[in-house]
MOPAC internal coordinates of N, CA, C and O (Angstrom, degrees):
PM7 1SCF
backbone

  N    0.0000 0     0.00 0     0.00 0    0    0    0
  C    1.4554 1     0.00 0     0.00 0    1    0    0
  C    1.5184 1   108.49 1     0.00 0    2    1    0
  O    1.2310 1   125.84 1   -56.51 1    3    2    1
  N    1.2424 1   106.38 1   123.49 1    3    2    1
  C    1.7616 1   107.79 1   176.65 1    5    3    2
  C    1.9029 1    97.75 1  -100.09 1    6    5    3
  O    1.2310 1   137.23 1   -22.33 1    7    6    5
  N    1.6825 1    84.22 1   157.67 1    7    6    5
  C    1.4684 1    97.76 1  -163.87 1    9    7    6
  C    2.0912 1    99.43 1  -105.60 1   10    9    7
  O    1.2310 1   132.05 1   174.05 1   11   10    9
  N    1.2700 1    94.33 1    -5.95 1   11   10    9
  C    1.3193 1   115.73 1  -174.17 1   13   11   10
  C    1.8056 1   111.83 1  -134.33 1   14   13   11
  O    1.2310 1   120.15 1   -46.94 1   15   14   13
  N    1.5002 1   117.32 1   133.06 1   15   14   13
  C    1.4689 1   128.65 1  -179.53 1   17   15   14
  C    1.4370 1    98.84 1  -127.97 1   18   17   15
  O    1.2310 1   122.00 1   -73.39 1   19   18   17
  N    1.2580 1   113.78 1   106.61 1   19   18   17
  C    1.3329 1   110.46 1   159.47 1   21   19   18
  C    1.6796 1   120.99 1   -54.37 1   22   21   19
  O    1.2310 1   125.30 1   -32.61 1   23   22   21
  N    1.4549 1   107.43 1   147.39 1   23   22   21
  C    1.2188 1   112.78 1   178.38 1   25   23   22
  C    2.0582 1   131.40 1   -35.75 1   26   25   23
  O    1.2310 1   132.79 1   157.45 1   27   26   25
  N    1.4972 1    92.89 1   -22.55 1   27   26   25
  C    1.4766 1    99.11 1  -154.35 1   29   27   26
  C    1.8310 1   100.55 1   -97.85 1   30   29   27
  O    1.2310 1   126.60 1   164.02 1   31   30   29
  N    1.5683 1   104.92 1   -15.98 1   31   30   29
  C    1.6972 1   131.66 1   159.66 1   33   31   30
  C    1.1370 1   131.77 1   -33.76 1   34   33   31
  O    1.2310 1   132.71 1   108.66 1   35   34   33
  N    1.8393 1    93.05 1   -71.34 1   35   34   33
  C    1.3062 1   112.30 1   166.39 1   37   35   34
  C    1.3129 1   141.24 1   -32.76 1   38   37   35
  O    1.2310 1   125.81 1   -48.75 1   39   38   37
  N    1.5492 1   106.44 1   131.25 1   39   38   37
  C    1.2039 1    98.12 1  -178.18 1   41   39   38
  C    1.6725 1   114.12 1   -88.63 1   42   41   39
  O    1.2310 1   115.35 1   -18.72 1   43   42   41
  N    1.7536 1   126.42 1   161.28 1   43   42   41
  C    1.8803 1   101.73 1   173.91 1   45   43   42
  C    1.2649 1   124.00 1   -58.92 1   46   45   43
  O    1.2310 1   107.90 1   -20.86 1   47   46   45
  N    1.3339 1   140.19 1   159.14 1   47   46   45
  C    1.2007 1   143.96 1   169.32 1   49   47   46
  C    1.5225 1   109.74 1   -67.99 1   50   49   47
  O    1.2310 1   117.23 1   -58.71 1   51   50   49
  N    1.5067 1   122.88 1   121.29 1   51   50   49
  C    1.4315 1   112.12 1  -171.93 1   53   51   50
  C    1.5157 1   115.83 1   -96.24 1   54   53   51
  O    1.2310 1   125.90 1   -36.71 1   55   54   53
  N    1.2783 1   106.27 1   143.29 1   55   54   53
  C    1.4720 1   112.27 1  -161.66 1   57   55   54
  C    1.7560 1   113.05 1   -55.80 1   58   57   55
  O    1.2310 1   126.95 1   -26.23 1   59   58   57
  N    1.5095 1   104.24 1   153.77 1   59   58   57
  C    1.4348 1   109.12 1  -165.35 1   61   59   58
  C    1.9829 1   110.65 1   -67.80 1   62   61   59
  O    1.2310 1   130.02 1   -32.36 1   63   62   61
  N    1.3413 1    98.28 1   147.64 1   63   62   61
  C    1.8046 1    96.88 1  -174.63 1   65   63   62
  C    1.9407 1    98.79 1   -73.30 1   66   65   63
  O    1.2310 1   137.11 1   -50.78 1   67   66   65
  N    1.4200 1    84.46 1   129.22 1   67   66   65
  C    1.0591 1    92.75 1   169.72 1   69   67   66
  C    1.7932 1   123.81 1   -54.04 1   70   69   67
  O    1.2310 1   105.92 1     0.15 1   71   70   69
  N    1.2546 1   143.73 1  -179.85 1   71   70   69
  C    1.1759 1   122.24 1   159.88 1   73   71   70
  C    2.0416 1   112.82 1   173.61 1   74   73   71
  O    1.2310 1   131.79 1   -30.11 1   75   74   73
  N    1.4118 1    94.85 1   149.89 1   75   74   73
  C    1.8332 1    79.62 1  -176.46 1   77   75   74
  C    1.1104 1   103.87 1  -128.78 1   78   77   75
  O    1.2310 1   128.97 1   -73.44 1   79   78   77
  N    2.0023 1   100.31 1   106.56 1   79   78   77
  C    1.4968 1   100.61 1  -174.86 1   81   79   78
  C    1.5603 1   112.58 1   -80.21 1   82   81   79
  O    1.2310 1   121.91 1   170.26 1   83   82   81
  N    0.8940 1   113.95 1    -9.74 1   83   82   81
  C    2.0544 1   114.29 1   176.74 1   85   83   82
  C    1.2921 1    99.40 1   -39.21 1   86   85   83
  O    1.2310 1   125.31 1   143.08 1   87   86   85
  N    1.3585 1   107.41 1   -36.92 1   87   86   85
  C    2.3590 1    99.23 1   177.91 1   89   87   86
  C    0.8141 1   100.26 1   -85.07 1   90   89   87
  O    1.2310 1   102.79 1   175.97 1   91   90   89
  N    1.8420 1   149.17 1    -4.03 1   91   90   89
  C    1.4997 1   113.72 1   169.51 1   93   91   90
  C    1.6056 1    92.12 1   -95.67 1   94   93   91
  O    1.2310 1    99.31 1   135.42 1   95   94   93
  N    1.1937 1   154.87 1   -44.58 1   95   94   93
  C    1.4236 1   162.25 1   162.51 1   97   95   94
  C    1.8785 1   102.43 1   -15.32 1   98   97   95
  O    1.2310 1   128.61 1   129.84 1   99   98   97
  N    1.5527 1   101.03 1   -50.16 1   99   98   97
  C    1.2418 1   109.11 1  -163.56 1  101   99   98
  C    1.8338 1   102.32 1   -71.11 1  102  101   99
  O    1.2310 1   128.20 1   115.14 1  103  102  101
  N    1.4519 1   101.82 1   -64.86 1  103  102  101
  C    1.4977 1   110.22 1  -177.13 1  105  103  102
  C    1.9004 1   106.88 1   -61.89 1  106  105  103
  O    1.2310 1   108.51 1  -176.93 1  107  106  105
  N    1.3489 1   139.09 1     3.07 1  107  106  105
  C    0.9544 1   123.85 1   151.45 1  109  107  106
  C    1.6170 1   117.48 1   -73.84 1  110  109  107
  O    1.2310 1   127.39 1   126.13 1  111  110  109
  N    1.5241 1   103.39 1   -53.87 1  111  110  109
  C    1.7844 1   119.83 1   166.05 1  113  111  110
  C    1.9651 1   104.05 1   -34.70 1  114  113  111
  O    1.2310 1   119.02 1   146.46 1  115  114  113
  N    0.7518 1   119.47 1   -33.54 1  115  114  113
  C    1.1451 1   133.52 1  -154.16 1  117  115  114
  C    1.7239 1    84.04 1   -75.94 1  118  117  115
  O    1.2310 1   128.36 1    95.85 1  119  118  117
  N    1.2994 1   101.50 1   -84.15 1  119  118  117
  C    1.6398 1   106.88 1   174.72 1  121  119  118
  C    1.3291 1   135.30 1   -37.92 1  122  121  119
  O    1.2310 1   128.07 1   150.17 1  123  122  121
  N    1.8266 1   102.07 1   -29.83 1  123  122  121
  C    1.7661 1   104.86 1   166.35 1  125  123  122
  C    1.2354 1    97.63 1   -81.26 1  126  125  123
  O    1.2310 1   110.39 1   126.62 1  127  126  125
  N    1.0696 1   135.65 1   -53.38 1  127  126  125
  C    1.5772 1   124.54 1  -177.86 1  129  127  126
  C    1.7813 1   116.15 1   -35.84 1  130  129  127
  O    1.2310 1   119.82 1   126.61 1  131  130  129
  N    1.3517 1   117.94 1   -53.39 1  131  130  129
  C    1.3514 1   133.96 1   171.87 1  133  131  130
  C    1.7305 1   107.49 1   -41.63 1  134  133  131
  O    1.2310 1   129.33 1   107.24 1  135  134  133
  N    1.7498 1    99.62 1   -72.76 1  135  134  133
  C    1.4718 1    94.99 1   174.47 1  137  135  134
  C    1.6881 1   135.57 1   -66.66 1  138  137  135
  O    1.2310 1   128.68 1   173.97 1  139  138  137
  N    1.4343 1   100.89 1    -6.03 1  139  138  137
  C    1.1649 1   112.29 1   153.56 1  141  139  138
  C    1.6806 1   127.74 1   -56.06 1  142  141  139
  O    1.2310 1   129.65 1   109.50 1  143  142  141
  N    0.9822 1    99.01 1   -70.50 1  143  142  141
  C    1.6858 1   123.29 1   158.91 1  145  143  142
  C    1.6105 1    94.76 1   -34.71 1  146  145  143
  O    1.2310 1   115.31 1    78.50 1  147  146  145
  N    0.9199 1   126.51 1  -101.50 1  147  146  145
  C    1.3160 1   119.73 1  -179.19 1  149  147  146
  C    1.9263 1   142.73 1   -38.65 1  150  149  147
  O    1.2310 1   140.15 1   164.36 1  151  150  149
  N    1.0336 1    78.52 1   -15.64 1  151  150  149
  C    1.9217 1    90.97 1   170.66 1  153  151  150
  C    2.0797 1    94.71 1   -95.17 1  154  153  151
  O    1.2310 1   117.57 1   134.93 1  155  154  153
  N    0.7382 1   122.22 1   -45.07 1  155  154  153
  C    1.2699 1   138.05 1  -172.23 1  157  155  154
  C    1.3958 1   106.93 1   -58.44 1  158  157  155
  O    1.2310 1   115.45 1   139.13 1  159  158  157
  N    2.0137 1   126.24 1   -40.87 1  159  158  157
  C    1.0121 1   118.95 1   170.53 1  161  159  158
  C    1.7896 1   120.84 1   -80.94 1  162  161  159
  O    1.2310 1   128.94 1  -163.84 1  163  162  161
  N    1.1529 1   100.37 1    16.16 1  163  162  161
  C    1.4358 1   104.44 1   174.66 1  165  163  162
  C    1.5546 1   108.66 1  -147.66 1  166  165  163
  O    1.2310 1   114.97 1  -132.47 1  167  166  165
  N    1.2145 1   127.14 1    47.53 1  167  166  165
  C    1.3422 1   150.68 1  -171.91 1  169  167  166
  C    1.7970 1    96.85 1   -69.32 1  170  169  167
  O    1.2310 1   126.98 1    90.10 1  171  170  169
  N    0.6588 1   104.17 1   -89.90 1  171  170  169
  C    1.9239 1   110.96 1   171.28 1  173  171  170
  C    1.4297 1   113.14 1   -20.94 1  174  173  171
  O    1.2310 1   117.97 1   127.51 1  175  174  173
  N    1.6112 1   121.47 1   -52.49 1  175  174  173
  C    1.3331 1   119.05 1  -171.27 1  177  175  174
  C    1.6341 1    97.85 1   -83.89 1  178  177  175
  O    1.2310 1   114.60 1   152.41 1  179  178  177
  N    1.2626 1   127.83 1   -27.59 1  179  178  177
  C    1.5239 1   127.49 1  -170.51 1  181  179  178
  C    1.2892 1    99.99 1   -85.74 1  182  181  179
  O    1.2310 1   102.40 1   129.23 1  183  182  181
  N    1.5063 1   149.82 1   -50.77 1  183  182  181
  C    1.3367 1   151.03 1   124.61 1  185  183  182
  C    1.6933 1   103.06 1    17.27 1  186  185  183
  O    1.2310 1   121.72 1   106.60 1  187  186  185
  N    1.0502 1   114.31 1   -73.40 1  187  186  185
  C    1.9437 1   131.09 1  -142.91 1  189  187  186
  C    1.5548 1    90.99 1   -71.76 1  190  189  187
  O    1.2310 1   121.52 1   138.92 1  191  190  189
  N    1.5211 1   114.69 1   -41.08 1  191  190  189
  C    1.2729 1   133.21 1  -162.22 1  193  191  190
  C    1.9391 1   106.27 1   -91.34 1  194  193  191
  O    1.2310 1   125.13 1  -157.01 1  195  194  193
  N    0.8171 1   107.74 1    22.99 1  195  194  193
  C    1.6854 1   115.45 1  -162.41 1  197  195  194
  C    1.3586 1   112.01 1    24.34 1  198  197  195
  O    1.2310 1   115.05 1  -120.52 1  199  198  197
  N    1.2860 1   126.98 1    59.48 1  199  198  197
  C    1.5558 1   124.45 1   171.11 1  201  199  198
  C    1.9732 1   114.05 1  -118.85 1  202  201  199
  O    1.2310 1   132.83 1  -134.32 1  203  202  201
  N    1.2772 1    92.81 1    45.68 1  203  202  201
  C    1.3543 1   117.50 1   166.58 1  205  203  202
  C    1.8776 1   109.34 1   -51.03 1  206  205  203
  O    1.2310 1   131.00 1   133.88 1  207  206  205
  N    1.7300 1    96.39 1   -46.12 1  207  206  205
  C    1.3379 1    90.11 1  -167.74 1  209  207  206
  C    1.7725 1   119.34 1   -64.63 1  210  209  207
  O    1.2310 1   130.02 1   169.09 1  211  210  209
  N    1.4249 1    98.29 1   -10.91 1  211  210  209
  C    1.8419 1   111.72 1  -171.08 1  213  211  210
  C    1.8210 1   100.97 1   -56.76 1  214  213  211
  O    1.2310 1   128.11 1   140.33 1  215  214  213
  N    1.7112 1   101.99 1   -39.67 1  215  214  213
  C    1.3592 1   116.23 1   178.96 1  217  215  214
  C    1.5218 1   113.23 1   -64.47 1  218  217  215
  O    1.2310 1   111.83 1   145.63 1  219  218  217
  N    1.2824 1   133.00 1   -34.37 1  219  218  217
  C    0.8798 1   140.38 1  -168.75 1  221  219  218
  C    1.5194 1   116.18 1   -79.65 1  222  221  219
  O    1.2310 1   127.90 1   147.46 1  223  222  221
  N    1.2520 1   102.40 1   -32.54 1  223  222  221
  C    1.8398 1   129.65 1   164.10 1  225  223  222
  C    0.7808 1   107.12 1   -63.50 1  226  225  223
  O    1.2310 1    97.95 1   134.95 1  227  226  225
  N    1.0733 1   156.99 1   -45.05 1  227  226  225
  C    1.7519 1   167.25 1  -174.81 1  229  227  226
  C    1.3837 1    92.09 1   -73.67 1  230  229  227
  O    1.2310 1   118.91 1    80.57 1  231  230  229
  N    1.1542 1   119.68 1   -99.43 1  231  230  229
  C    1.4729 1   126.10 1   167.86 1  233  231  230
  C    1.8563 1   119.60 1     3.92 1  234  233  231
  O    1.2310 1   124.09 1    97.99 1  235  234  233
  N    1.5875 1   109.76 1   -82.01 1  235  234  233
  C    1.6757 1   114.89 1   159.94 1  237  235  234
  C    1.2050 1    90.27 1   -42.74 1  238  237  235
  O    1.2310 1   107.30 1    93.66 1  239  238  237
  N    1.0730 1   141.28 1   -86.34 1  239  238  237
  C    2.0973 1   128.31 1  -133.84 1  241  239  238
  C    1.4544 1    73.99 1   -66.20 1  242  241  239
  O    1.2310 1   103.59 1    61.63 1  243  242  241
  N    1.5454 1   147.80 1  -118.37 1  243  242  241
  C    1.5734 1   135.90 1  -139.96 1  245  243  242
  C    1.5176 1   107.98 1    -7.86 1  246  245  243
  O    1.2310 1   129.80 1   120.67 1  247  246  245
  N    1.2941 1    98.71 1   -59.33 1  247  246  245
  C    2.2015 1   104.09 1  -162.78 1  249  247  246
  C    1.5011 1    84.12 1   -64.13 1  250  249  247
  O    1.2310 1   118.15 1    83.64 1  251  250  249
  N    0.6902 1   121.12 1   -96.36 1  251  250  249
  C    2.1919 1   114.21 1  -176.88 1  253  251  250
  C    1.4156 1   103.70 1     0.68 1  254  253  251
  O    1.2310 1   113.70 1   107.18 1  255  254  253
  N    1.3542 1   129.53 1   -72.82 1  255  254  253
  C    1.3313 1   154.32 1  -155.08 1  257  255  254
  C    1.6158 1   102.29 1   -51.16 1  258  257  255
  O    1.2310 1   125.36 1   131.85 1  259  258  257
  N    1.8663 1   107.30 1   -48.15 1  259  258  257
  C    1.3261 1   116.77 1  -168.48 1  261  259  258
  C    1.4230 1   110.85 1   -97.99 1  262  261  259
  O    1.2310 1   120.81 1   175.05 1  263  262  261
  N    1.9883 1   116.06 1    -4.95 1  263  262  261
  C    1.3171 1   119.93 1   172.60 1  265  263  262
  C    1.8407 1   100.51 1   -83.10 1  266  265  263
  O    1.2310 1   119.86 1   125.29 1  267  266  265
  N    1.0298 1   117.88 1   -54.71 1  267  266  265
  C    1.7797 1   132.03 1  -174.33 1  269  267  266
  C    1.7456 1    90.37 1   -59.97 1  270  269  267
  O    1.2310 1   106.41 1   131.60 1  271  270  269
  N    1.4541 1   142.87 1   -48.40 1  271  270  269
  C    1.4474 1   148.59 1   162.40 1  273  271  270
  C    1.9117 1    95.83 1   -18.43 1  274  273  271
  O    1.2310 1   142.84 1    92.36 1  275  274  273
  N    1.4223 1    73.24 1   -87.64 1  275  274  273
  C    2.1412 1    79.76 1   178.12 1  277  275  274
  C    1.3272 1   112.58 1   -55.49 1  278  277  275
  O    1.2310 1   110.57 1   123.60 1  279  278  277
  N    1.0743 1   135.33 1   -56.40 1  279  278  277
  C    1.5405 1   121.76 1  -174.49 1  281  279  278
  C    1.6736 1   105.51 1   -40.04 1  282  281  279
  O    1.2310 1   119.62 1   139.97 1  283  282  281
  N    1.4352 1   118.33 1   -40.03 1  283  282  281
  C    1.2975 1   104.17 1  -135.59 1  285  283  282
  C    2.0218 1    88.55 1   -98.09 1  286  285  283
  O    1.2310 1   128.04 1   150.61 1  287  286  285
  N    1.2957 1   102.13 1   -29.39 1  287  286  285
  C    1.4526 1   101.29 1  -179.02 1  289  287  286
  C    1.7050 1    91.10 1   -77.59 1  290  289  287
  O    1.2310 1   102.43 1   167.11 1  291  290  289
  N    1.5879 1   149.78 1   -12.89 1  291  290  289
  C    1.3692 1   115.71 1  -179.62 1  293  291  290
  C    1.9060 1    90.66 1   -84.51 1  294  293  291
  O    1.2310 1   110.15 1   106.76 1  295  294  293
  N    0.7898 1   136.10 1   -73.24 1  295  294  293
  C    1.2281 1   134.63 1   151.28 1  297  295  294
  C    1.2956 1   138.75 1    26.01 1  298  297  295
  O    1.2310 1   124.76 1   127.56 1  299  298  297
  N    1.7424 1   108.47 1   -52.44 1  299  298  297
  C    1.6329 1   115.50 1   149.48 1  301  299  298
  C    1.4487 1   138.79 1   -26.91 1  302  301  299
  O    1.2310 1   102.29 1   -53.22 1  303  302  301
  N    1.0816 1   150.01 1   126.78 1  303  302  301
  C    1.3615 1   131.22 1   159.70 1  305  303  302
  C    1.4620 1   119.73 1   -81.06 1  306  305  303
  O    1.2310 1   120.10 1   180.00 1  307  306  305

């Protein structure tokens, strides 16, 4: 194993994979939306129990979801 490649060695650097992360952005959104839905059908019993903050978790990951949304659509070519 050499710790050094001379220039003339090298192989080219191969071009970057293309890729469209808006579907992994989206299918996470997808999942806060879900657990949304689901904290929501038991709002009263999660309420009584002070787990307000579970809502609030849901909430941050969406706003994330719809900040990384825009990044990734200005980002496109």
């Amino acid at each position: 194993m050499r710790l050094w490649v001379r220039a003339e060695d090298r192989r080219p650097t191969p071009e970057p994979v293309r890729t469209d992360d808006r579907k992994a952005v989206l299918s996470g959104m997808v999942v806060w939306i879900l657990a949304l839905g689901g904290l929501l059908l038991f709002l009263p019993a999660l309420l009584a129990a002070h787990g307000a903050w579970w809502l609030w978790t849901v909430l941050v990951g969406l706003g994330i979801g719809v900040v990384l949304l825009i990044v990734t659509h200005l980002r496109q070519p």
